[in-house]
C-alpha positions in Angstrom: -17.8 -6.6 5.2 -14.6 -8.9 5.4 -15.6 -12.6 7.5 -13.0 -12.6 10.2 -12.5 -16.1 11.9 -10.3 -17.1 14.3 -8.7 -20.3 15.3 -6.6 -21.3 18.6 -3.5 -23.3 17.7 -0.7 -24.4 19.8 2.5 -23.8 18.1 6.0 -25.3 19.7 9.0 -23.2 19.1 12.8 -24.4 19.6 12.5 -23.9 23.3 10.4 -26.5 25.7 8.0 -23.5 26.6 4.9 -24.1 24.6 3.1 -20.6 23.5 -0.3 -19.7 22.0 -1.2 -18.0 18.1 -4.3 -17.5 17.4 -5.4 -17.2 13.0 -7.0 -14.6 11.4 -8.6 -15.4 7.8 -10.1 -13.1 5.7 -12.1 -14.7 3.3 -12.9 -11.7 1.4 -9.4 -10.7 0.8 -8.4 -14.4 0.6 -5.4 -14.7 3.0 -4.6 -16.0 6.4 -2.1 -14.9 9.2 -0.7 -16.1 12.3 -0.8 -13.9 15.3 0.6 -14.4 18.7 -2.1 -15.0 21.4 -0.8 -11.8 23.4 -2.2 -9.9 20.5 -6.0 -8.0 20.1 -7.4 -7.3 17.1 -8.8 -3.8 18.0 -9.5 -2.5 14.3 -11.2 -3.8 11.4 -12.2 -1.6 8.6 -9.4 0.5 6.1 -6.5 -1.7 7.7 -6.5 -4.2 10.4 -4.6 -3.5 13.9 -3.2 -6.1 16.1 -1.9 -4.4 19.4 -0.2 -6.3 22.3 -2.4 -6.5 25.3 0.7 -5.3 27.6 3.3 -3.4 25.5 3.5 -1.3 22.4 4.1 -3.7 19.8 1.5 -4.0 17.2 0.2 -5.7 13.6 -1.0 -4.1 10.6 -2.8 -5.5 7.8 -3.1 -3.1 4.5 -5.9 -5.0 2.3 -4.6 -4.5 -1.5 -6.1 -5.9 -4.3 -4.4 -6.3 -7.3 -1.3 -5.3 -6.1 1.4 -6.0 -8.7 5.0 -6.5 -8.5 7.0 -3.0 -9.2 4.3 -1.8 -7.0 5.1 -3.7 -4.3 8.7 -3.6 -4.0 8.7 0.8 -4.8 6.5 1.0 -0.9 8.8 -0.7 0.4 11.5 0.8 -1.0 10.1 4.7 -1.4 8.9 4.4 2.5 5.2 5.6 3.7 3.5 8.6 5.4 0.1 9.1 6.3 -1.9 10.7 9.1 -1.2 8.0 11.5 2.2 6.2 10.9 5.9 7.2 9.2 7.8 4.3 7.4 11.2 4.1 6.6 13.4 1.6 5.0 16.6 0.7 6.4 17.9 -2.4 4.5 17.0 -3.8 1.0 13.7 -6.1 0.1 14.4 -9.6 0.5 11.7 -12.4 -1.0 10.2 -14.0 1.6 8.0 -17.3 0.8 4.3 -17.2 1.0 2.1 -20.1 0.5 0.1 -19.6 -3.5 2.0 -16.6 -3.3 5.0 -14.2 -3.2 6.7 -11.4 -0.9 9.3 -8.7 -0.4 10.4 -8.0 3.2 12.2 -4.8 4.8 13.6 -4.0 7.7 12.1 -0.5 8.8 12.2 2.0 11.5 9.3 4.8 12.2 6.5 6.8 14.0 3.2 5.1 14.3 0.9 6.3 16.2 3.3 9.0 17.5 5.1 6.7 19.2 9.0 5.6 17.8 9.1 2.2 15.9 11.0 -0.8 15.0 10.1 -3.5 13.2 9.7 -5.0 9.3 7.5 -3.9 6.5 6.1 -7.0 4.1 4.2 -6.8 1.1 3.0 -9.8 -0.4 0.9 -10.9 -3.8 -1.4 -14.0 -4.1 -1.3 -16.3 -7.1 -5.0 -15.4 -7.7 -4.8 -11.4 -7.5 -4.7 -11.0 -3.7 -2.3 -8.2 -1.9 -1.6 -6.9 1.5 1.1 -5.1 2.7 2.2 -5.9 6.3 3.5 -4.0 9.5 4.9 -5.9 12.6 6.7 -2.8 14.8 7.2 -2.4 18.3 9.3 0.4 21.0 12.9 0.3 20.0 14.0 -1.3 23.5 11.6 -4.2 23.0 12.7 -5.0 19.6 15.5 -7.9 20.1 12.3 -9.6 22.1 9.8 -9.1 19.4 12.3 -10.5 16.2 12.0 -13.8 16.5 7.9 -13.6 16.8 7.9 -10.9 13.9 9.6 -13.5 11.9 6.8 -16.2 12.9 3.9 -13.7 11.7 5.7 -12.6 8.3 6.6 -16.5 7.2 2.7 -17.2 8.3 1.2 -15.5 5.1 -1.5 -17.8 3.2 -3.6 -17.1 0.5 -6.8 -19.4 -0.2 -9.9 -18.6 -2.8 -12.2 -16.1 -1.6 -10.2 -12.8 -3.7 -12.5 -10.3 -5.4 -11.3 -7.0 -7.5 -10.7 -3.7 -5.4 -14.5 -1.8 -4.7 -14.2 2.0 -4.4 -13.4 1.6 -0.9 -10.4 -0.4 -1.7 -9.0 1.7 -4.1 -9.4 4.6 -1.8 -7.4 2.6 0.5 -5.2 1.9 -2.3 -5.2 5.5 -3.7 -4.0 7.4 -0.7 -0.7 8.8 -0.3 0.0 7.1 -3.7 0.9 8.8 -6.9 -0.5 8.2 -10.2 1.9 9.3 -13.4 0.9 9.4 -17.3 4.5 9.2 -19.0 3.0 10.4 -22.6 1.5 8.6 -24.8 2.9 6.5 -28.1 3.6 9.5 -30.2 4.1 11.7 -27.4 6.9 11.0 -25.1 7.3 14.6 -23.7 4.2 15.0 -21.7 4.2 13.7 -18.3 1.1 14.3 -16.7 1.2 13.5 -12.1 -1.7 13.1 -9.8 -0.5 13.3 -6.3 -3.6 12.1 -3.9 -3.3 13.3 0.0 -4.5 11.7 2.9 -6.7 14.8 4.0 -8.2 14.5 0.7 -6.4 17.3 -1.4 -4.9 16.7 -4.5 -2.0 18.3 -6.7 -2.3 17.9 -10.2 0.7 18.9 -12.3 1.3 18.5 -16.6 4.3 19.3 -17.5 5.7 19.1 -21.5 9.2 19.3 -22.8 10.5 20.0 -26.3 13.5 20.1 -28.4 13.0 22.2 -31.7 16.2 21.9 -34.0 16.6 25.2 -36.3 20.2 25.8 -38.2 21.3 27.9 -35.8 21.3 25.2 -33.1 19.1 23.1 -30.7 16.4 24.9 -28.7 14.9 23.3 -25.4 11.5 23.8 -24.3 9.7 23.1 -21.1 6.4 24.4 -19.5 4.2 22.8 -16.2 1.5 23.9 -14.3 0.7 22.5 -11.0 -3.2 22.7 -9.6 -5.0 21.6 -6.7 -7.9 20.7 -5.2 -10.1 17.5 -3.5 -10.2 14.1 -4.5 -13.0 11.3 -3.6 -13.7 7.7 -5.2 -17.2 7.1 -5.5 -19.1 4.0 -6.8 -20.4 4.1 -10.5 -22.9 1.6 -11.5 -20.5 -1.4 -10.2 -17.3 0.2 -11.3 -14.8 3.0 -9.2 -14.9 6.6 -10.1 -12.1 9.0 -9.3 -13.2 12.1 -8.9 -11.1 15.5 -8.8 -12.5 18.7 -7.1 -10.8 21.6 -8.4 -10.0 24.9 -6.3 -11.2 26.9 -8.8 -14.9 24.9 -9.5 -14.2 22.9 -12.1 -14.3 18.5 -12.0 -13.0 15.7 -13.5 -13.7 12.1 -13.4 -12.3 9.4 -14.5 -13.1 5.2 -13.9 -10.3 3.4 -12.6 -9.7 0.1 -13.1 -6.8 -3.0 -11.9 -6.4 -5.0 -15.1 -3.4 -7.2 -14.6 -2.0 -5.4 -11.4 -1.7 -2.3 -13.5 -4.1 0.8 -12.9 -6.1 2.5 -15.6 -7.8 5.5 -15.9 -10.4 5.5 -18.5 -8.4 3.2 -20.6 -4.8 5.4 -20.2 -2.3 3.3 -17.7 -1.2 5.2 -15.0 2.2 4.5 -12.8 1.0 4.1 -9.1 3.7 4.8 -6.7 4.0 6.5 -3.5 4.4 10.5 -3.4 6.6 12.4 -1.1 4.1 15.9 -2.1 1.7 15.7 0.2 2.5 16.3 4.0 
């Protein structure tokens, strides 16, 4: 279980009013963050929620390990869906400083919680393998208010020693609404193989090939893809994270998956993680 401790600080802005943050480390994921003092932490276990105690706004903290660059900028960029929010960009990623670290920042506009959002979307990378992405929304009316504190919390990111590689639960985490893409190997650059993984836990699975047979009476193009489906669950596997695929027709599949680098692999075959507009 992450160690959450918290620290009162008194911070003075540019006007003579003096307000309250309180700090939130997580010394398993090995970062720090600012939070105003009018915000509760109210959740603690896939992500971490920060809501005002008076208004809609609200924080949220996306644990990633080994999050790597390309990554990082394409969810920002490609936008986010799952069960309980609906991101979408509306400027380009900017790099924002983060102390022994990096991050992209976006200006976005969605539905969390059912409820109509503005705010900015962060995703940041420690020196030492840490990630989180980062959410700091509130009501569209309220938004010129909350800029100038959203700008506080995002410039507040530290990362300190504590990091360990994603568990299974992490890469769950990590896995949802993502896609994972095999672009064929060495000698074989016309398969392309996608894994599409849902938040309700279904799955599409398509393999496609393509192939261009030259004969003297011209160029012939081939192509041929077949899309299946099923459930999907990452279980733990003797210290290492099994992906396992439930197909609708019986049969399973199983692979370990493994961050090497900030790059995902799949029983030794890199895979593309990005996110998937499939699943709904």
């Amino acid at each position: 279980m992450a160690k959450n401790n918290f620290t009162t600080l008194m911070l003075l802005f540019c006007v003579p009013a003096l307000t309250w943050a309180q700090t939130f480390t997580n010394d398993e994921y090995g970062y720090s963050i600012e939070v105003d003092d009018s915000f509760q932490l109210t959740r603690n276990n896939n992500a971490t929620y920060f809501r005002s105690k008076d208004s809609d706004r609200i924080v949220i903290i996306k644990n990633w390990p080994g999050l790597d660059a390309d990554t990082a900028r394409d969810y920002l960029q490609q936008g986010y869906q799952d069960e309980h929010i609906a991101l979408v960009p509306v400027s380009e990623p900017e790099e924002i400083n983060a102390e022994n670290g990096k991050g992209l920042l976006i200006d976005i506009q969605g539905v969390i919680e059912r409820k109509l959002m503005k705010g900015v979307a962060g995703s940041y990378i420690g020196n030492d393998g840490q990630g989180i992405v980062l959410v700091v929304a509130g009501s569209s009316e309220d938004w010129d208010k909350l800029a100038s504190m959203a700008q506080e919390i995002t410039a507040s990111i530290k990362f300190i020693d504590g990091v360990r590689g994603p568990d299974a639960r992490d890469w769950y985490n990590m896995l949802t609404g993502a896609r994972l893409s095999l672009r064929g190997a060495s000698n074989d650059k016309s398969r392309r193989e996608d894994l599409d993984l849902c938040s309700d836990g279904g799955f599409l699975h398509r393999m496609s090939t393509s192939a261009l047979n030259e004969s003297d009476s011209g160029s012939v193009f081939g192509f041929s893809a077949k899309t299946r489906s099923g459930s999907w669950e990452i279980i733990d596997d003797a210290g290492k994270s099994r992906l396992l695929l439930h197909y609708s027709n019986g049969r399973e599949e199983s692979a370990i998956i493994e961050d090497r680098n900030g790059q995902a692999f799949l029983d030794d075959q890199r895979f593309y993680m990005t996110r998937n507009n499939r699943c709904r």
